[in-house]
C-alpha positions as a Markdown table, in Angstrom:
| # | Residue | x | y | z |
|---|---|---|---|---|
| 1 | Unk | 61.1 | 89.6 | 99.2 |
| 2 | Unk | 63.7 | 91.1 | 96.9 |
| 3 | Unk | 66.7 | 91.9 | 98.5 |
| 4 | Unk | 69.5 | 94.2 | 96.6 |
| 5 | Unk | 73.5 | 94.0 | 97.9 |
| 6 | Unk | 75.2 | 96.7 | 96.6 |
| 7 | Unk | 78.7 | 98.5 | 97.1 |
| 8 | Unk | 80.8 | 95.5 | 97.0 |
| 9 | Unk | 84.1 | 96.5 | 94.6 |
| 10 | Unk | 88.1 | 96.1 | 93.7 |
| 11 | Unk | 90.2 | 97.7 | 97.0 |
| 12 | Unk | 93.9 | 97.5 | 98.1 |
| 13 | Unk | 94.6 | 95.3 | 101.1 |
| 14 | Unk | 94.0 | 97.8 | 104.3 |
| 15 | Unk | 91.4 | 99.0 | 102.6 |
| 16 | Unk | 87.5 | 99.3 | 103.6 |
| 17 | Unk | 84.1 | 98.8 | 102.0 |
| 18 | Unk | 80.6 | 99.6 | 103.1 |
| 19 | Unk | 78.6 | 97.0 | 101.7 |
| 20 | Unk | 74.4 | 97.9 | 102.1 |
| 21 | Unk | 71.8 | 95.2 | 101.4 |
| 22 | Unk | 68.3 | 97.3 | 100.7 |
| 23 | Unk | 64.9 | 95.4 | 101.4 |
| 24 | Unk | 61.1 | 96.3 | 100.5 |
| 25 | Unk | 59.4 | 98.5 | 103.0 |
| 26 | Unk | 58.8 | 97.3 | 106.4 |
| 27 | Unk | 60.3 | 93.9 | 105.4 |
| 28 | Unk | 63.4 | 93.8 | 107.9 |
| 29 | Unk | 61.7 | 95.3 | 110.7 |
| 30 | Unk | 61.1 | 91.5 | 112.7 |
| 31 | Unk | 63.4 | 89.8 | 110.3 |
| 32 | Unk | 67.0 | 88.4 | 111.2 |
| 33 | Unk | 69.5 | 89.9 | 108.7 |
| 34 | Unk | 73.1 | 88.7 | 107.9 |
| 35 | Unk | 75.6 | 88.7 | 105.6 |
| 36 | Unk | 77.1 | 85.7 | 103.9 |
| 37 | Unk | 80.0 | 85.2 | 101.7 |
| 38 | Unk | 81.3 | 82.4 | 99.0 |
| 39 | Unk | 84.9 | 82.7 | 97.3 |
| 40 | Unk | 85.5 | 80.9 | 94.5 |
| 41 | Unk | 85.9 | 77.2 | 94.9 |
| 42 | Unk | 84.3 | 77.3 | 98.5 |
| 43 | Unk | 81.3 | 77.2 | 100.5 |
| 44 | Unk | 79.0 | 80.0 | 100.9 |
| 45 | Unk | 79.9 | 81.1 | 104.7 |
| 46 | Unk | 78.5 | 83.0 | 107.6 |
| 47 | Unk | 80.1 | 86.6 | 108.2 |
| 48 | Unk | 77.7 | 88.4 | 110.3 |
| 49 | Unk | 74.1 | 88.5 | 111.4 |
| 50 | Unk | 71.8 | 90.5 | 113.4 |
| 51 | Unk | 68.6 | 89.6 | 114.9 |
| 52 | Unk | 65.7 | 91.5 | 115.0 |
| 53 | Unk | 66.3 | 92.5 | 118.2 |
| 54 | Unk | 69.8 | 93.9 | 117.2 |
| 55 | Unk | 72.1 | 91.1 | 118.8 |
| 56 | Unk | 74.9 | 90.1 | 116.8 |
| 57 | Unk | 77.1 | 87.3 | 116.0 |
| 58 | Unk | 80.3 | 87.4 | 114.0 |
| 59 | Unk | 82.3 | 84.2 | 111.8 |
| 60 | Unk | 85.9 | 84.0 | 113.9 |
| 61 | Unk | 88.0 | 85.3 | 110.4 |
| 62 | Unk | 86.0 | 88.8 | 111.3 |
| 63 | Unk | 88.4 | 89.8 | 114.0 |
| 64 | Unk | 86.5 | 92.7 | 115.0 |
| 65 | Unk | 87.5 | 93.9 | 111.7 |
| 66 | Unk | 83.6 | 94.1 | 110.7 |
| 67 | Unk | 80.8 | 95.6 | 111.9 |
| 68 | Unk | 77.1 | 94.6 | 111.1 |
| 69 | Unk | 74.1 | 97.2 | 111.6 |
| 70 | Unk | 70.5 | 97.8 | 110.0 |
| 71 | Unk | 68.1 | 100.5 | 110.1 |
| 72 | Unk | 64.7 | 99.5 | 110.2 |
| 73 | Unk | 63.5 | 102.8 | 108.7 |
| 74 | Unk | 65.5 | 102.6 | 106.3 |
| 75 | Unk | 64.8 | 98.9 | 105.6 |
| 76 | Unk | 68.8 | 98.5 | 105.1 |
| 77 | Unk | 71.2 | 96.1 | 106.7 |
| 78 | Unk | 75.1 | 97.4 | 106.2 |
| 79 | Unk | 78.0 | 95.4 | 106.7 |
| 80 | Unk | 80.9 | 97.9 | 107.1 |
| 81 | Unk | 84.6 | 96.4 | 106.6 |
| 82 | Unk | 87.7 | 97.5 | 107.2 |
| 83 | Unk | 91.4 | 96.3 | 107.4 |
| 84 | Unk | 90.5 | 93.9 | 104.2 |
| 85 | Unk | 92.8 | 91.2 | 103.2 |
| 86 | Unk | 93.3 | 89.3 | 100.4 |
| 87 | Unk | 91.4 | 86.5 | 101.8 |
| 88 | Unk | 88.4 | 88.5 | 102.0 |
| 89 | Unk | 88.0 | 88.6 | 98.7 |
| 90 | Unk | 84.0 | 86.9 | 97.8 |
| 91 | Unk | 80.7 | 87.3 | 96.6 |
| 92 | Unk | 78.8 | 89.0 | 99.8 |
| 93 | Unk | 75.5 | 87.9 | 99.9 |
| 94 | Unk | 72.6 | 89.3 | 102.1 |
| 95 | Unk | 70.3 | 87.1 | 103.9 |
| 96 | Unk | 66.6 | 87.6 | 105.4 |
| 97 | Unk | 65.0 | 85.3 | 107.9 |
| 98 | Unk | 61.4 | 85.4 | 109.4 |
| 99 | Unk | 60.2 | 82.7 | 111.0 |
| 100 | Unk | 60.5 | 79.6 | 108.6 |
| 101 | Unk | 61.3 | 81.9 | 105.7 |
| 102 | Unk | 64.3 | 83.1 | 104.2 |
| 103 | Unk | 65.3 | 85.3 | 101.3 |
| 104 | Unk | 68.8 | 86.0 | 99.8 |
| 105 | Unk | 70.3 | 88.9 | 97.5 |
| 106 | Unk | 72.0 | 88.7 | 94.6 |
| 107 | Unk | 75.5 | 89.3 | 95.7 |
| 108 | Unk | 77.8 | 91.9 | 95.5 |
| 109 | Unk | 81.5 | 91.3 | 94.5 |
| 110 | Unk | 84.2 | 92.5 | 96.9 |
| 111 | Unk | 87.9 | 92.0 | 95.3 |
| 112 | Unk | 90.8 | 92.5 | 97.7 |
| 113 | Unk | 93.9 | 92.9 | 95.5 |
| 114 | Unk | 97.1 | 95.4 | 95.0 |
């Protein structure tokens, strides 16, 4: 399964991104999605996921600041962000699960910077 992040990018600090993470047809539909993030010098870390059943969990630094969502017709998971710091500033990875497998994206840069 290929997965493709895209709309990652440079913004100002109060700024907001839409970040979408596109999957092959009928791929997502009884997967668990989530988005991941690594910044330079640390550990890849959880930022949001979604089950197939469209429950969601969020990492503590999201502050209701994020919001996850996917649409299964349109095999997309999104990861909308708002109120970005600094802080935030990572590679944003997308992540598929079904049963024992699990896929991952390529990663989409999102800079937070004046």
């Amino acid at each position: 399964v290929q997965l493709q992040a895209f709309g990652g990018g440079l913004v100002q600090p109060g700024g907001s991104l839409r970040l979408s993470c596109a999957a092959p047809r009928n791929s997502i539909r009884t997967a668990d999605m989530g988005w991941y993030r690594q910044a330079p010098g640390k550990e890849r870390e959880l930022v949001a996921t979604v089950t197939s059943r469209n429950n969601k969990n969020y990492a503590d630094f999201v502050e209701g600041r994020f919001t996850i969502s996917r649409d299964n017709a349109k095999n997309t998971v999104f990861l909308q962000m708002i109120s970005l710091k600094p802080e935030d500033t990572a590679v944003y990875y997308c992540k598929l699960a079904k049963g024992f497998r699990v896929y991952w994206g390529q990663g989409t840069q999102v800079t937070v910077s004046s």
